[in-house]
N, C-alpha and C positions, 0 to 999 in steps of 0.2 A: 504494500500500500504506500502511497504519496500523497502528501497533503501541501496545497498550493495557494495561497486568494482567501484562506479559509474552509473551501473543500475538499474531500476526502476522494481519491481515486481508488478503483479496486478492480478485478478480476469477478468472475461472477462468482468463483468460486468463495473468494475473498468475499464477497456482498453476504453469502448465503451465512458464514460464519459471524459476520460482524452484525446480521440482522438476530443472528439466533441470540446474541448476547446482551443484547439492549432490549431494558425494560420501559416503555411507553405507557405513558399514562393516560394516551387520550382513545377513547372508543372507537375505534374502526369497524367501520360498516362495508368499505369499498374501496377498490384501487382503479383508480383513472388511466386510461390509454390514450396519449395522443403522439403528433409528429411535431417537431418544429417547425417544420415547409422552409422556415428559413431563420437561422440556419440552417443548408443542405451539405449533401454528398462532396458541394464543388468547394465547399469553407472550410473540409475536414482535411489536413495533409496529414493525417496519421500518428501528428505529437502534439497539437496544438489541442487537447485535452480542455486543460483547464485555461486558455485564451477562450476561446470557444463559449464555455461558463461564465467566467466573469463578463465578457459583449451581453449575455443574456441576462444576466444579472444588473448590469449598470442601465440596461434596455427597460427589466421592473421597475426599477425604482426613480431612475431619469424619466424615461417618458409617461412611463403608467403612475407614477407615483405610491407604487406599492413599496411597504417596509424590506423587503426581501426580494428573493428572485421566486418566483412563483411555484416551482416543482419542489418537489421532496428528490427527485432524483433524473438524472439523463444517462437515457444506455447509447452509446457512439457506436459507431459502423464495425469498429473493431472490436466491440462486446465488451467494451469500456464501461463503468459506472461510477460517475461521479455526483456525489451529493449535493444537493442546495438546499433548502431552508432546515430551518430544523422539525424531525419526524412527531413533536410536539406543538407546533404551528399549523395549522388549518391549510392549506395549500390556496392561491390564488388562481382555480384551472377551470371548474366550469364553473361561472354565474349559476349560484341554485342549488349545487350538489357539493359543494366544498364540504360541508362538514361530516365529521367521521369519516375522512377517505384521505388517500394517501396517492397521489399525480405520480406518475412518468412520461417524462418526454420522450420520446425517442426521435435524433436527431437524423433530418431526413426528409424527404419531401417524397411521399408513399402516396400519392395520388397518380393515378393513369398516366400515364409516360413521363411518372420522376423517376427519381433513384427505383433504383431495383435493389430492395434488403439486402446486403451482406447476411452468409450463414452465420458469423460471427454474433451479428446484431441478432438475429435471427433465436438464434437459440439462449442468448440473454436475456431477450422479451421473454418470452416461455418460460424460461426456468425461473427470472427475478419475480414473475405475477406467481409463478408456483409457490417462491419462498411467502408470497406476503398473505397468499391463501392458507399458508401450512400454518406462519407463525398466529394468525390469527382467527381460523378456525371460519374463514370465512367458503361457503358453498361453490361450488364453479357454476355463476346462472349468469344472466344478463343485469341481475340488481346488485350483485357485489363486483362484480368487472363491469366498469362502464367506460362507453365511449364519449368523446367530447361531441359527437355528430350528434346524438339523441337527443339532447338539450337545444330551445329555441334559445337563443344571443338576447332579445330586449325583454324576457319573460324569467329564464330559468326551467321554465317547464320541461318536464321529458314529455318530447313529444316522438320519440322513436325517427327520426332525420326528416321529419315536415317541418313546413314552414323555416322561417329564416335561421339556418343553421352553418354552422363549421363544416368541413368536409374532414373535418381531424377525429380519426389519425389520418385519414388517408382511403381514397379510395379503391386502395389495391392495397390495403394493409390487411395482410394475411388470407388473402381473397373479399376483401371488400367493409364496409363502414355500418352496412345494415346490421340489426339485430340478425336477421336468419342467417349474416354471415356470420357472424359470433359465433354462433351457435353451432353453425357446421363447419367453419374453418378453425376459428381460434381457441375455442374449449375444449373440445379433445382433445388439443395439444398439451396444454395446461393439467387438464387432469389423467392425462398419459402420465406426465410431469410427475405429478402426485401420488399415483400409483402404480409407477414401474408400467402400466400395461393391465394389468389387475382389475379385476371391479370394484370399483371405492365402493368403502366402507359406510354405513349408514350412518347419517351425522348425526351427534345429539342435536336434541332440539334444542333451537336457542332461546334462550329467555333475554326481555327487554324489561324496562321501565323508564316512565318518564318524572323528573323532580317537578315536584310539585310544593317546592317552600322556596321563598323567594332566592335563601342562598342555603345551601346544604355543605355541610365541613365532608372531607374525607379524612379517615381514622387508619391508624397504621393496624388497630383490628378489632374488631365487634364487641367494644362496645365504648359507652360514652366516659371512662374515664381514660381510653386509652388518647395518644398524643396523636393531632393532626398531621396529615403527610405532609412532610415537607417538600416534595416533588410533586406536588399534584395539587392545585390552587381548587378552593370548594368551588360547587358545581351550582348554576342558576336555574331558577324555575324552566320547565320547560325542555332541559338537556334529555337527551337519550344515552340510559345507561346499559349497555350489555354487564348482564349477570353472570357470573360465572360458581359465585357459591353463596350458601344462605346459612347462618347460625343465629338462634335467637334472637330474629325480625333484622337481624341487618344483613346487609347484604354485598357480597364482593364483586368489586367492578371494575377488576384486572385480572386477566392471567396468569401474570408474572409478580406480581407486587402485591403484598396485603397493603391493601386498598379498600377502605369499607363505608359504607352509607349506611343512616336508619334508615331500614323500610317503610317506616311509620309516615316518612316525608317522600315517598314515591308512591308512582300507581304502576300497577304490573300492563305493559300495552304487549300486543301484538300485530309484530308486522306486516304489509299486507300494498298492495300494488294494484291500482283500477286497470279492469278489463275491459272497460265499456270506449267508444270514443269519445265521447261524453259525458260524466256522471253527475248527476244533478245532489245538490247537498244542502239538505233537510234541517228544521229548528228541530224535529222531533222525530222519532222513528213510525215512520208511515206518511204515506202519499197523500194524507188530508193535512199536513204541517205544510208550512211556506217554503219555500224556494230561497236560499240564501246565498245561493252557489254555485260554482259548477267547478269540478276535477278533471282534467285530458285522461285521456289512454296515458298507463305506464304511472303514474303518477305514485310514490311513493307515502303511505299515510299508516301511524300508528294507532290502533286501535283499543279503548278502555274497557268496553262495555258493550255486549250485543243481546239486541231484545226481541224478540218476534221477528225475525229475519232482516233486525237494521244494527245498525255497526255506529257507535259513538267514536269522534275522535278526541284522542288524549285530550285534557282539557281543554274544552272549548262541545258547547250544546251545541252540535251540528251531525249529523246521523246521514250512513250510507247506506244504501242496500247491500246485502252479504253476496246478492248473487251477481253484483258485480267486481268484485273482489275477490284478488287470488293469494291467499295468506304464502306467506316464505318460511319455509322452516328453520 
């Protein structure tokens, strides 16, 4: 490894080892795929690594005004990976889906008659989305791997590549930007990745919640006279916490770190994505309450409370129908 500007250079192999070692404390939900367009193929001479990174980085925070450089990481032509913001910063990559997700760039312009992938790069993407699925236990679907294409530019909305969107990553990235290509080109890859070839394993199911006090401390461990984390700043109303263990009402909300909440200050949700191209959203559960709303296809929503086949969302009196909802495990 080499450290240059402030970022960290590595091998994949080196990536896979130095991810397994680091304890994060922030909740990951998904890891972001895009390309850089530019910089491309014709910017890369093979050493110029971390020049490369800092242009991108002075590019953040000069023109865009952002604190940092927007990625959490960039895989280069030659299966390079160098770091940029820090894996506890929220990443600056799609309006709408930053939170709980974790950007990579990969440097390159992967649309119809740009660069043509390097194997190098090639098999860094694959195996770096495997590391980040493995370290975090996240599913190989289309809602924990996401593309920047799916996201509308003036909205946020996933709207699965309509309306005003990015072509990123690319649309010849791994056979194409669509979901159905995901699905048939670049997941199987990944979860080949994952399981040698094998049939994966049935994932536990994941448990979620959302804070519902206006600031909630986190505890080094269950319970309230133990000391607050000191790597892990308390969490606001509204946060979503992946659960990982539960002892007497409180509840762990890391992996790796005892890291703990009262349950007493959260609501147990479940996750859950609209199937409808439309979904219209209710004061009350059932078609004789008003109309307060409407949700796209794909749309990401956590779920409190479901009543005669209508679906509350996490704080806030507004109700879907279940039968257009498709829960994530």
């Amino acid at each position: 490894m080499e450290s240059k500007y402030g970022f960290l250079k590595m091998t994949i192999g080196e990536f896979e080892a130095w991810m397994n070692s680091k304890h994060i404390a922030r909740t990951i939900l998904s890891v972001q795929q895009h390309h850089t367009w530019v910089p491309n193929y014709d910017h890369f001479d093979g050493s110029n690594h971390f020049e490369r990174q800092l242009a991108m980085k002075n590019h953040h925070v000069g023109a865009n005004g952002w604190s940092d450089i927007g990625q959490h990481f960039t895989i280069f032509p030659d299966g390079t990976i160098l770091t940029g913001r820090s894996l506890e910063a929220t990443p600056a990559c799609i309006y709408g889906a930053n939170q709980h997700s974790i950007c990579f760039e990969h440097l390159g312009d992967f649309d119809q008659g740009g660069d043509q992938m390097r194997l190098e790069q090639r098999n860094a993407i694959i195996r770096a989305t495997a590391v980040i699925c493995r370290k975090f236990n996240l599913p190989i679907n289309p809602f924990s791997i996401v593309y920047h294409h799916w996201y509308e530019l003036g909205t946020g909305r996933r709207t699965n590549g309509s309306g005003s969107t990015k072509s990123c990553p690319g649309t010849n990235f791994f056979g194409g930007n669509k979901v159905e290509d995901f699905q048939k080109y670049f997941a199987p890859l990944v979860q080949a990745e994952l399981t040698g070839g094998a049939l994966p394993p049935i994932p536990p199911s994941m448990k979620y919640a959302v804070v519902t006090a206006n600031i909630l401390n986190v505890r080094t461990a269950p319970k309230g006279s133990a000391s607050k984390a000191s790597d892990r700043p308390p969490v606001e109303r509204g946060a979503v916490l992946r659960i990982y263990d539960e002892s007497n009402g409180w509840l762990k909300i890391s992996k790796s770190q005892s890291h703990w909440v009262y349950g007493r200050y959260t609501e147990s949700v479940d996750r859950a994505t609209v199937n409808a191209s439309v979904l219209r959203v209710r004061s009350g559960p059932g078609t004789n309450f008003s109309i307060v709303g409407t949700l796209p296809k794909s749309e990401e929503v956590f779920i409190a409370e479901e009543k005669s086949g209508w679906c509350k969302l996490a704080l806030e009196e507004k109700w879907l129908s279940k039968q257009y909802l498709d829960f994530v495990a």
